[in-house]
MARBA-3410 file (N, C-alpha, C, O; in Angstrom, 1 decimal):
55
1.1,9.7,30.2,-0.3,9.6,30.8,-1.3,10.1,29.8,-1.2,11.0,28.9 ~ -2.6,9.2,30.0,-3.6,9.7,28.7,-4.8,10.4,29.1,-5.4,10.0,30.1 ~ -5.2,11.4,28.5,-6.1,11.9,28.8,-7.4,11.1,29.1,-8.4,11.3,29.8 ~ -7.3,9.9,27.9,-8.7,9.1,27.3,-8.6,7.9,28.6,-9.2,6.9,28.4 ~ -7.8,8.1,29.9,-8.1,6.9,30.6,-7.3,5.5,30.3,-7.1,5.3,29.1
-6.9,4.6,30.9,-6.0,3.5,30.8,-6.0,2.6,29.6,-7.0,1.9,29.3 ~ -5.0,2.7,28.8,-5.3,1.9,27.2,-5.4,0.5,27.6,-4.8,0.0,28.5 ~ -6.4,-0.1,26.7,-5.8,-1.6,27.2,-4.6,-2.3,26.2,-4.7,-3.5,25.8 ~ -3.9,-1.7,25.9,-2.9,-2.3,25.1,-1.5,-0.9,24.7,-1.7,0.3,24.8 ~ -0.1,-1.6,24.3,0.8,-0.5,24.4,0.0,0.6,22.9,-0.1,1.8,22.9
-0.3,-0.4,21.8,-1.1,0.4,20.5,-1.4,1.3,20.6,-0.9,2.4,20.2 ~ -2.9,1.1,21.5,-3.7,2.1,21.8,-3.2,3.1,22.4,-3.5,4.2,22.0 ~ -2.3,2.8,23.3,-1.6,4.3,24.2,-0.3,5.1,23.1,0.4,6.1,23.4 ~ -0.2,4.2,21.7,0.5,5.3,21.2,-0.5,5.7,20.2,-0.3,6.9,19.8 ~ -1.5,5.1,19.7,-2.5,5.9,19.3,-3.1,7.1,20.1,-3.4,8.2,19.6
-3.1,6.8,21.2,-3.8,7.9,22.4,-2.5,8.9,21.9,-2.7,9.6,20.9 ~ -1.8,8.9,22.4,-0.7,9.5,22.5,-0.7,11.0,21.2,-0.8,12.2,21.2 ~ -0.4,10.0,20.4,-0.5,10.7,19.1,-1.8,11.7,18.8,-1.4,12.7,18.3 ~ -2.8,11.7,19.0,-4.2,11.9,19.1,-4.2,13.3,20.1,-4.6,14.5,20.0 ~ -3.7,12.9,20.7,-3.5,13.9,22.0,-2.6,15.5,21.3,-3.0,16.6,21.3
-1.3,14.9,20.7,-0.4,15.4,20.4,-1.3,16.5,18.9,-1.5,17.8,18.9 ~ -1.6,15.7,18.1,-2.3,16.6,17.1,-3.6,17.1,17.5,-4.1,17.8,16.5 ~ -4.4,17.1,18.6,-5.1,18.3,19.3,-4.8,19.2,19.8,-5.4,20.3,19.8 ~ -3.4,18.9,20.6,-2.9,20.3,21.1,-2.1,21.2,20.1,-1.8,22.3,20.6 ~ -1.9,20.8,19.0,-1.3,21.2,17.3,-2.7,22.2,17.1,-2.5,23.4,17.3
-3.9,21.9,16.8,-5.2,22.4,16.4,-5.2,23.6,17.5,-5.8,24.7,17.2 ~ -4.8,23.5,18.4,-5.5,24.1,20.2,-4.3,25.5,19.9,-4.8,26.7,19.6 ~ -2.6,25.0,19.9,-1.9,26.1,19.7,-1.4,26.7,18.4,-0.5,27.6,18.3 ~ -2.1,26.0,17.3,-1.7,26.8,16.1,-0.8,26.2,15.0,-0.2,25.2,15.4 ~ -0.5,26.6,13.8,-0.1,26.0,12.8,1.5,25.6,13.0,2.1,24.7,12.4
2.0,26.6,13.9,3.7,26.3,14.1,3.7,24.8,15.2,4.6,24.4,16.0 ~ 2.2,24.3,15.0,2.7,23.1,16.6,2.6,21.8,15.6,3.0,20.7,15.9 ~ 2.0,22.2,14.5,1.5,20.7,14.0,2.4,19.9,13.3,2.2,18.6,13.3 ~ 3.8,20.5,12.4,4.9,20.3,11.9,5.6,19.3,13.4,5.8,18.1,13.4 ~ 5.9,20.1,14.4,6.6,19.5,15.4,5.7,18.4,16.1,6.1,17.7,17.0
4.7,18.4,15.7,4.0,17.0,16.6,3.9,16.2,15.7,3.7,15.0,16.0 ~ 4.0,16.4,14.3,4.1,15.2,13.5,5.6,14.7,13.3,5.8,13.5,13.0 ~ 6.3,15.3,13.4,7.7,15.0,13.5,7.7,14.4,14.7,7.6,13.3,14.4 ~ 7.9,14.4,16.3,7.6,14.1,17.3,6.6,12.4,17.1,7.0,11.3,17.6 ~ 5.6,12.5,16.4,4.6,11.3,16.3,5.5,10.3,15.5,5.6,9.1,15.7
6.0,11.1,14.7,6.9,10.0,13.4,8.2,9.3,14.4,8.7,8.3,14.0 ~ 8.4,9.7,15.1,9.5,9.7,16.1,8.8,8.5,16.9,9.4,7.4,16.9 ~ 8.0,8.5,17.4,7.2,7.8,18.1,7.0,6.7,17.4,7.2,5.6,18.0 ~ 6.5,6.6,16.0,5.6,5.5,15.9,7.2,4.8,15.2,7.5,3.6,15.2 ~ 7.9,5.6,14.9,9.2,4.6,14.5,10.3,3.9,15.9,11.3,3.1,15.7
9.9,4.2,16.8,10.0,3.9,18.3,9.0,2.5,18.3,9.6,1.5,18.6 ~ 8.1,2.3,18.2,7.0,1.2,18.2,7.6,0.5,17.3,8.0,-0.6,17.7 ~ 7.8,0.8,16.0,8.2,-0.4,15.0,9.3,-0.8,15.2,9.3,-2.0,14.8 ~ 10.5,-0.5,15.7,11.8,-0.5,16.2,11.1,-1.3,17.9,12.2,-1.3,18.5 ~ 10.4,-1.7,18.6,10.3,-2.4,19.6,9.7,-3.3,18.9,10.3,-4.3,19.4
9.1,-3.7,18.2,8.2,-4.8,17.1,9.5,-5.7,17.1,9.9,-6.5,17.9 ~ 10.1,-5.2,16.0,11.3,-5.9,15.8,12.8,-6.9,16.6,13.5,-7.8,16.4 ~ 12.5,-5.7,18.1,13.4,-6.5,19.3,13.1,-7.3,20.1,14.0,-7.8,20.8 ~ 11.4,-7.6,20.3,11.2,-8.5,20.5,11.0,-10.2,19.9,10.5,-10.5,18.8 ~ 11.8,-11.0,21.2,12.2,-12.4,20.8,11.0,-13.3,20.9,11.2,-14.5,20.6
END
């Protein structure tokens, strides 16, 4: 769920996504930012890996 309101596209909601993730990184401090980029990397390699399976 996004803070920014209904994406119109799956993109945008992992852009939202991500965006979200590295503000709450800023919000709780330097030990959050390592794990949300790790976490994001995880994600956006989730996106490129659906790119690919679809026929």
């Amino acid at each position: 769920m996004s803070i920014f309101g209904e994406p119109e596209s799956e993109g945008q909601a992992k852009t939202h996504e991500v965006s979200e993730v590295m503000l709450g990184g800023a919000i709780l401090g330097p030990g959050a930012i390592p794990a949300a980029l790790i976490w994001g990397a995880g994600e956006l390699f989730g996106a490129i890996s659906d790119i690919f399976k679809r026929d």
